[in-house]
N, C-alpha and C positions, 0 to 999 in steps of 0.2 A: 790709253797711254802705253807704248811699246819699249820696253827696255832694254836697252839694246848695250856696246861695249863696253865694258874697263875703261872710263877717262883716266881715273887718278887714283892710286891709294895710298892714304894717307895715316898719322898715327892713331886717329879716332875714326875714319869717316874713308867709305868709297864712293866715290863721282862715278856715275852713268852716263852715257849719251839717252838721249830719246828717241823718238821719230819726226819731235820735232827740234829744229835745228837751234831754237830758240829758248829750250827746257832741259835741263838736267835733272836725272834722281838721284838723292846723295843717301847714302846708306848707313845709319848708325853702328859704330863695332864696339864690340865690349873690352876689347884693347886698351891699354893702360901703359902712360910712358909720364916720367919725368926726370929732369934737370936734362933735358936734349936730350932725349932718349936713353938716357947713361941708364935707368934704370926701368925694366917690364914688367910688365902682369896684365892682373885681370881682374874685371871690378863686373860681376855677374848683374847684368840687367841693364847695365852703366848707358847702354846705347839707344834703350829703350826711353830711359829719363832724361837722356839729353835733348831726345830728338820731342818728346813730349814738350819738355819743357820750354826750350826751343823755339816750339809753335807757338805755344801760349805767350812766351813772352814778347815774340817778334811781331805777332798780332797787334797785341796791346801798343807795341809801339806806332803799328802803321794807325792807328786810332791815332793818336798823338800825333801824327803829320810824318813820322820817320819812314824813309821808303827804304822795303828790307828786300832781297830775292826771294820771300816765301812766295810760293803760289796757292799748294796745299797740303796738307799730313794726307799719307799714302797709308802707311802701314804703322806698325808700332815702331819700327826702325827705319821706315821711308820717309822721307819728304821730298814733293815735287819742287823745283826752283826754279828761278830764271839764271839763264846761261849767262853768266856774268863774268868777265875776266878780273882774276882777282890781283889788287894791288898788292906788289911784294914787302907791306908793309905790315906790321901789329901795332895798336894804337891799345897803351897799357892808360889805364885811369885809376890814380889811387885818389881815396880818401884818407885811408888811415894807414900808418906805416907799418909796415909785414912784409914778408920775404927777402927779396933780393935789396930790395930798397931801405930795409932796414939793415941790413948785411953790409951793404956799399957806402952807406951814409951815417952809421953809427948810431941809428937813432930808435931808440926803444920798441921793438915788435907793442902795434896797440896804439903808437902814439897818434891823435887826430891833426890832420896834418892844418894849417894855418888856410891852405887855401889847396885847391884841388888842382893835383898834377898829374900831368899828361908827358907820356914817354911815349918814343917812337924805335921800336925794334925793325933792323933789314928781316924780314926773312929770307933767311937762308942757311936749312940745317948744316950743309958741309963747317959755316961761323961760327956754329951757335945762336944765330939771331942777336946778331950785336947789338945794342943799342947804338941810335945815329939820331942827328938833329936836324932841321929845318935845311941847313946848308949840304948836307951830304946828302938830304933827298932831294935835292934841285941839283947836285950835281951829276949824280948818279944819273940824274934822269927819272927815277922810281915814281914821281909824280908833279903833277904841274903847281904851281901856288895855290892858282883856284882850289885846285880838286885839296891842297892841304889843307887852307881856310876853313874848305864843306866837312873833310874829315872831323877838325877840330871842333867846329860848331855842334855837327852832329854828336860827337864824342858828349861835347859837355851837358848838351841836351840828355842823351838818353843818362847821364849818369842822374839826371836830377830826377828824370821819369822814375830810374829805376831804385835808386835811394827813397821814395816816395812811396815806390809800389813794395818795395820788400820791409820795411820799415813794417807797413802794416801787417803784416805777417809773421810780424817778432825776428827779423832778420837784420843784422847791421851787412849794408855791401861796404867790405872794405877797399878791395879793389878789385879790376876785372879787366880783361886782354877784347877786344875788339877784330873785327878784318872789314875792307870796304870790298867792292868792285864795282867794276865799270858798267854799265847797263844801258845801251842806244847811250852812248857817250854822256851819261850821268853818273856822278856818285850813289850806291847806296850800300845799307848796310848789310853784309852776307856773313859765311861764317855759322857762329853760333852764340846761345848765352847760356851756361851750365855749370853743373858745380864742378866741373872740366874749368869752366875758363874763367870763374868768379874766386872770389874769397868769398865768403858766405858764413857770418858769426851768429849764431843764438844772441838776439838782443839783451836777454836778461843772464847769461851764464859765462857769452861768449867759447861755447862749444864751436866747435870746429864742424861747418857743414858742407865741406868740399875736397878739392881733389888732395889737401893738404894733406888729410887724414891717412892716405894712401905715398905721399914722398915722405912723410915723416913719421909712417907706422903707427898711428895712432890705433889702429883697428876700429870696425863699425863700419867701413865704407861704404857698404851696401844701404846697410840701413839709412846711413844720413843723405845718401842720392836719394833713398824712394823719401826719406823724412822731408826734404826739400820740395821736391814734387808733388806731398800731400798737404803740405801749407801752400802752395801755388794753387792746385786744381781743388782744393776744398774752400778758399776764398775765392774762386776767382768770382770778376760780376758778371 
């Protein structure tokens, strides 16, 4: 497999062409952004854990029926994918209330939410990634009904796989940011799953095991990426 130009670089992650027209390699970066970029750094290793982890979970899903763009882990910061055109949407899934949604909504960081919500952000960093609903992505164009149906199915699906799968692991997912794309004019899932794009709580302490620890200074960030990573690859089956 030949790697060849610059497609895209982006705040975590560089896109390659390949040789073939049908395969991208997407490159882990140790880069470090939140609240839109307002704030940078650098989380030492960060791109190696993601992309690990990444695999292992996007796996696990295609077992469970979920179709992802993984092809294969390349390197410790490579993965090969299928070239899939990505929808310019984010699909947020909370369980329990924390961050923005407890910020927006007055409602207790922690609190389990009654039934499980699904938020839809445009991307589009010059916005912000605003949040938009059902009617703004049909108007916009950003996607058809179907393809929003399959998102949401798929959303609620993997949340229940992965509440399931990290549960066992002494992990609460409290909430976590999704991407789809297009693939021979099918939905699936691409992107990534990582303590980048998760909330991630120690089930019995509610320690902080994700990007949080890093916009809100907690310090330890390093360790809680590789601590994460070693409750996935030390149980996996």
């Amino acid at each position: 497999m030949q790697k060849l130009e610059q497609l895209y670089e982006g705040k975590a992650k560089k896109v390659f062409k390949t040789d073939n027209e049908k395969q991208y390699i997407v490159e882990y970066k140790d880069d470090a952004t939140a609240f839109n970029g307002e704030k940078k750094g650098t989380i030492t290793g960060k791109g190696v854990v993601n992309n690990k982890m990444t695999a292992a979970l996007f796996a696990m899903l295609e077992e469970h029926g979920i179709p992802t763009h993984q092809i294969e882990l390349l390197s410790d910061r490579e993965c090969l994918v299928k070239a899939v055109k990505i929808l310019p949407l984010e699909v947020i899934v909370r369980n329990i209330a924390a961050g923005s949604l407890s910020q927006r909504l007055g409602i207790k960081e922690g609190t389990p939410m009654k039934k499980t919500v699904l938020e839809f952000c445009y991307k589009n960093d010059e916005l912000g990634d605003p949040m938009i609903n059902d009617y703004h992505i049909f108007a916009m164009e950003l996607a058809t009904e179907d393809q929003v149906e399959k998102i949401k199915d798929y959303a609620l699906r993997i949340n229940e796989i992965l509440q399931k799968f990290f549960l066992e692991r002494n992990i609460r997912l409290i909430d976590f940011k999704l991407e789809f794309g297009l693939y021979d004019g099918e939905v699936i899932l691409a992107d990534e799953i990582s303590p980048d794009t998760c909330r991630l709580w120690d089930k019995d302490t509610d320690k902080k095991l994700d990007k949080d620890r890093f916009r809100r200074d907690l310090g330890g960030v390093e360790e809680v990426y590789q601590e994460v990573l070693s409750r996935i690859k030390n149980t996996e089956n």
